[in-house]
N, C-alpha and C positions, 0 to 999 in steps of 0.2 A: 660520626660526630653527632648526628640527627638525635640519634639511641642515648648518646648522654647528654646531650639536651631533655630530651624525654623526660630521663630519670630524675633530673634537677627539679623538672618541674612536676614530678609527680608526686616529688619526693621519694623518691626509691633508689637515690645514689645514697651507698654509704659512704661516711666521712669518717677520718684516720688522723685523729690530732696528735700529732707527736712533741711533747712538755707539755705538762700540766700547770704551772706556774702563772705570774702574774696575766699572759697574753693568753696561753691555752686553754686553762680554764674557764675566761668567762666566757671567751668563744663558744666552746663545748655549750654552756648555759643556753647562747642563743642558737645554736643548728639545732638542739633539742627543741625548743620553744620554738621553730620554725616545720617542725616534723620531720626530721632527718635522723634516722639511726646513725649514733657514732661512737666509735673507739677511740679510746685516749690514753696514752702510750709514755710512761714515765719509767727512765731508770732509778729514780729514787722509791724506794718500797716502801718509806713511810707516808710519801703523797696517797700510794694506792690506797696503804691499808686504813689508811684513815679517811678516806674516798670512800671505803667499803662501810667502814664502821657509819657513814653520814658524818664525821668530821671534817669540817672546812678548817683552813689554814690559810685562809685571804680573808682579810678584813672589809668591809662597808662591800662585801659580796653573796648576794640572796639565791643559793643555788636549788630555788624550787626545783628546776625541772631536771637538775643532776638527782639529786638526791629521789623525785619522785620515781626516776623511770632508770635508775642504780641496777645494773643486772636484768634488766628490761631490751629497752633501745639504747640505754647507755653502759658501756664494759668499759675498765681500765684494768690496764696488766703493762707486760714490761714487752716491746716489742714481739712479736714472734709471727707463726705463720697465719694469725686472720690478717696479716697485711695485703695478701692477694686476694682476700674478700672486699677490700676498698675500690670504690670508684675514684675520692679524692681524698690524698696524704696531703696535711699540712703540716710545716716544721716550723715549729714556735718555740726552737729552743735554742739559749740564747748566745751571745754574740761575744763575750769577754774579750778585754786586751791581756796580754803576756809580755813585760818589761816593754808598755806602752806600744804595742804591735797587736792590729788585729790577730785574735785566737778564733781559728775556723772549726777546730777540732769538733766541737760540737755539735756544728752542721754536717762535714765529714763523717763523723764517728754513725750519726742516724744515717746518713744516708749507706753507708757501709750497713748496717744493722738492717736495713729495707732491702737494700739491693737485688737479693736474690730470691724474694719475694714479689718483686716487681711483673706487673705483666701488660698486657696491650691495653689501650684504649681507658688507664688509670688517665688520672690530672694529678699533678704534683705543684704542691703552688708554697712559696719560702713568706712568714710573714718576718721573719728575725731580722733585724735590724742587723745592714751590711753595707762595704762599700761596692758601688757601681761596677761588674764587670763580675761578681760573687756567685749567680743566677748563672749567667753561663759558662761558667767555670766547672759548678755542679754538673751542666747538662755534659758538657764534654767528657770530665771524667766519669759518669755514670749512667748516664741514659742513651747517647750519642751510637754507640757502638750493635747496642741492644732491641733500639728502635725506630720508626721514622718519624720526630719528630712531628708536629705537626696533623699527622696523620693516624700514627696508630699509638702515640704518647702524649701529652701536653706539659706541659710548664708554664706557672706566672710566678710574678713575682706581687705579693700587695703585703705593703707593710704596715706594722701595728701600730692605734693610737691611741692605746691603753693611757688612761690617765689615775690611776689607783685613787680611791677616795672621791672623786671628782662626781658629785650627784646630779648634777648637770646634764652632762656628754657620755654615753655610750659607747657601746659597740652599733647598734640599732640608727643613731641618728648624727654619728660623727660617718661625716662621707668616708667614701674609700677610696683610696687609688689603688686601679686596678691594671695590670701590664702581662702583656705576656710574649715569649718570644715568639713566636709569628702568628699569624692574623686566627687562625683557627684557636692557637691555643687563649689568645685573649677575648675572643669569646665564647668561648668555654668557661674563663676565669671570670670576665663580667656576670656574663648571667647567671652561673652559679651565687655571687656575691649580692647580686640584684633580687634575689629570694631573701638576704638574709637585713642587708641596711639598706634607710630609705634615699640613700643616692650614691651612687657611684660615679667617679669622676677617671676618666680613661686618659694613660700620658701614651705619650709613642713607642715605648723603650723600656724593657728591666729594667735598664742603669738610670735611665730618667726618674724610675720610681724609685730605686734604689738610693741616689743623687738626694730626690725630695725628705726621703726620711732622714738622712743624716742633715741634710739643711734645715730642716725644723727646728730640730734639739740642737744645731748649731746658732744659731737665730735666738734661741730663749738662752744659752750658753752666757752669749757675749751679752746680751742685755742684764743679764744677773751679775754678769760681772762689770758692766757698766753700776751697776746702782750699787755696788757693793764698793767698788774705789771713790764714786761720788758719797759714798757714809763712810768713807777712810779721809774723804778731805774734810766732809761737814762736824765730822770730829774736830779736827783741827781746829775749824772757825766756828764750835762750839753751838752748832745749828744743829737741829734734828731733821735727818735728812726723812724721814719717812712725812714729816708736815709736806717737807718740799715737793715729795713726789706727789702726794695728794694733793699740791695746789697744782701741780704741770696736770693730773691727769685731768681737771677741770675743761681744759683744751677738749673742744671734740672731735679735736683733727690732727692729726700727724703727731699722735702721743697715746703709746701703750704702757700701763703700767706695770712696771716690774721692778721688785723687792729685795733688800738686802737682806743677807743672814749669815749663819756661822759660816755656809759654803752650800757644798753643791752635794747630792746624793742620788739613791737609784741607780738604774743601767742605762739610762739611755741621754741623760744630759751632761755628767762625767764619762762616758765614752765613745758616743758618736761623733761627736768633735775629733775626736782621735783619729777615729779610723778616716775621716775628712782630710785632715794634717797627715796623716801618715800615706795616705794615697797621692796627695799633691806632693809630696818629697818625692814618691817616687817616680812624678813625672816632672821631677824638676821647678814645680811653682812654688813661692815662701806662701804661707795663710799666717802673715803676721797679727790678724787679728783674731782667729780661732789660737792659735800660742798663748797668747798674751791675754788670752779670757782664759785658758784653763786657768794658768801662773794666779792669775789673780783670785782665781776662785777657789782652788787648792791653797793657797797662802792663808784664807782666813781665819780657819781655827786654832791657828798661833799668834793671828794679829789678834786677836781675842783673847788671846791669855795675856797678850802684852799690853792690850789695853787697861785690863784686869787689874796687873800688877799697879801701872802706871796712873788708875783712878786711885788703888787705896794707895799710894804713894809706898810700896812694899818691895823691896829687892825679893833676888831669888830666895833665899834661905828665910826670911821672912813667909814669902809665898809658900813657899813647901811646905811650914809649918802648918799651914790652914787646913782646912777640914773643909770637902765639896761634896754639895748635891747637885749631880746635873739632874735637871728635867727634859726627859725625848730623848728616845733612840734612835728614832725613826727619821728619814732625810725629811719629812714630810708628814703633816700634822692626820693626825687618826687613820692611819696605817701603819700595815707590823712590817714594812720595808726596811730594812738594815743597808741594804747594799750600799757600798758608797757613802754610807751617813757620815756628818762631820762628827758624830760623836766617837769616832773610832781612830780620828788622831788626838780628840783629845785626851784619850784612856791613854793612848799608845806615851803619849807626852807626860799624863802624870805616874803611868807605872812607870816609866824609867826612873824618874828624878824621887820614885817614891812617897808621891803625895797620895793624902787621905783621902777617898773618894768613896762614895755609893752614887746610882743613878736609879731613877725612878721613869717607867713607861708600863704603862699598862698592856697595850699592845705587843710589847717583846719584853717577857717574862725573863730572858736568857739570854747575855752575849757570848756565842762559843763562835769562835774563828781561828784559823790557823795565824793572824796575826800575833794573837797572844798565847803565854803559856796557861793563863788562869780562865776559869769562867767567871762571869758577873751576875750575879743574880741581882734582879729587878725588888727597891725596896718598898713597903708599901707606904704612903704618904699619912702621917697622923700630927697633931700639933707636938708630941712629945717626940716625935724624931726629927721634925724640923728642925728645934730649939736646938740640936746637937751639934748643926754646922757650921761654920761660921763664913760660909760663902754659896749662895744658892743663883746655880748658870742655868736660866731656861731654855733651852735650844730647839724645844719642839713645841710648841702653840697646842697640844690637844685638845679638844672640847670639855674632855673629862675633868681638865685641872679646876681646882676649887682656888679660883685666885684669893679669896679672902681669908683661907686658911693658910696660903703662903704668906699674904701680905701680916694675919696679923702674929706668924710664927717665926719669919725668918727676920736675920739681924742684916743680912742686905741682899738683894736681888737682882743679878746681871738679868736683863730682859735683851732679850735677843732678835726677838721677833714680835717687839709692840705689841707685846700680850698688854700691860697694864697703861698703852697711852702715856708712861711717864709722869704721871700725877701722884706719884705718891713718895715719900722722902724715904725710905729704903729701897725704893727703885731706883737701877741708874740700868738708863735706855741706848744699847749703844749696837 
């Protein structure tokens, strides 16, 4: 164990990031930027070859030191045998649900891909977002038999707290929880982790860290959906619930502000609640309040159209006839994240029924998903295609939008997320 201590700190362990996407990537950024040779490992070929080419595919992301030391200190390819040139694998890929059931496959499928590559005195540590008990579950079926824990293999579990967009908070200066199943293997995991961000914070337990990440995005889950049914009642009583929230957040005590919107998007706030709920069924506990924040926050992008309807005083066949520009694709403002975005039942909602639509996001040029049979290409924004629609939903806040060429081009404007304050008479804020 001494030996890979050594190497951590001499920087002479190699590192083996497996997903290149929103969490592995910027990692990979920083074990470069800390002097660590590492390999990152994606089954998607067009991540590589556009990794190869210095193409990035993550937005508000500055991959100096990927792109400086590309085929240097940093390879990417599709699993294979430099995985037993690794001192430490990390599995940073991700966690989906399947008919609202954690989907493991993922983490399964790599570690089947690594397996037989495996060999003594590596560290394997899970950052993907999972429920409690997932961590050793891995070791059993795969390490357990092969190894002596502890001794001449390690494992931790530290999970990720990617925040896309977020110019703030890091990788570098958002703590870490860091966990591993027994005493050697956690640290191993800390001090590796203590080379890379300026603090690390040690729980007792995989599942205890495992436990914390799904409580996090449980925790901002129900609070979204708290502010989102208090703006389904402040409709009602004809109040602007975003005034409200800014006069509570005045308090500087026992009040975090948190925002209504179309709904909820991303991986990690629409489905780590799940795998929460889904874990408590199985041992028998109700989580009436993780339920009843999803419900609520999966319902909005219809209560939104019915709001819609219900402002312009418009039945169905009225409504169909109109003609829409949505604005943002993205669950979240100046990123090119789709997953999860509310704009994807609103599509799903107007292709059925047939209505006129284009959507405009600069950030995602292209919606292709197996939810629909059609692609949507991204329109560009000018005052002479404005003027064509006669109902404009802004659902994503970007920095990029020019509100003045919306305000003085479109004939009315659902604001979704208090882009325009409400001050203006084809605005309506809801």
């Amino acid at each position: 164990m001494e030996k890979i201590l050594r190497k951590i700190k001499n920087k002479k362990a190699v590192i083996g990031v497996i997903g290149l996407g929103y969490v592995g990537l910027p990692l990979c950024e920083i074990l470069l930027k800390k002097g660590f040779k590492v390999i990152g490992y994606d089954i998607d070929k067009k991540k590589i070859n556009d990794l190869l080419k210095k193409k990035i595919y993550i937005t508000n992301f500055n991959p100096v030191n990927i792109f400086k030391k590309i085929n240097k200190e940093f390879l990417v390819r599709k699993v294979d045998h430099t995985v037993s040139e690794l001192d430490f694998i990390i599995l940073c890929v991700p966690t989906p649900l399947k008919n609202n059931v954690p989907d493991l496959s993922p983490l399964n499928n790599s570690m089947q891909s690594i397996n037989k590559y495996l060999k003594q005195n590596q560290t394997l540590i899970i950052e993907s977002s999972t429920y409690p008990g997932t961590t050793e579950l891995l070791h059993q079926k795969y390490i357990k038999r092969k190894f002596d824990l502890g001794k001449n293999f390690f494992i931790g579990y530290s999970p990720e707290r990617e925040d896309p967009g977020n110019k703030q908070f890091n990788i570098s200066n958002t703590p870490k929880i860091v966990s591993g199943i027994t005493k050697n293997c956690l640290k191993i995991v800390n001090f590796f982790y203590k080379t890379c961000v300026n603090r690390t914070h040690i729980v007792s337990s995989v599942e205890v860290a495992e436990f914390t990440k799904l409580y996090e995005n449980t925790y901002r889950n129900i609070n979204i959906a708290l502010a989102n049914e208090a703006k389904i009642l402040s409709e009602k009583l004809n109040l602007n619930i975003f005034e409200i929230i800014n006069a509570a957040k005045t308090k500087p005590f026992g009040f975090q502000a948190f925002y209504p919107g179309p709904g909820i998007g991303g991986h990690c706030i629409p489905v780590d609640p799940i795998y929460l709920s889904w874990l408590a069924k199985s041992k028998g506990v109700k989580t009436d309040f993780i339920n009843l924040a999803a419900k609520i926050n999966n319902s909005m992008p219809l209560w939104i159209i019915k709001i819609i309807k219900k402002k312009l005083n418009l039945n169905n066949k009225e409504f169909y006839k109109k003609k829409f520009l949505l604005i943002g694709a993205a669950y979240k403002k100046n990123v090119n994240d789709l997953r999860e975005s509310p704009i994807l039942k609103i599509i799903n909602y107007f292709t059925k029924n047939k209505i006129n639509f284009d959507y405009n996001d600069e950030f995602i040029k292209k919606i292709e998903t197996k939810k629909f049979r059609s692609k949507f290409h991204s329109v560009k924004l000018s005052a002479n295609l404005i003027k064509k629609y006669d109902i404009v939903i802004l659902l994503t806040d970007h920095d990029y939008i020019n509100s003045k060429l919306l305000l003085k081009n479109s004939k009315i404007i659902f604001d979704l997320r208090n882009f325009f304050k409400n001050k203006y008479k084809n605005v309506i804020g809801i």
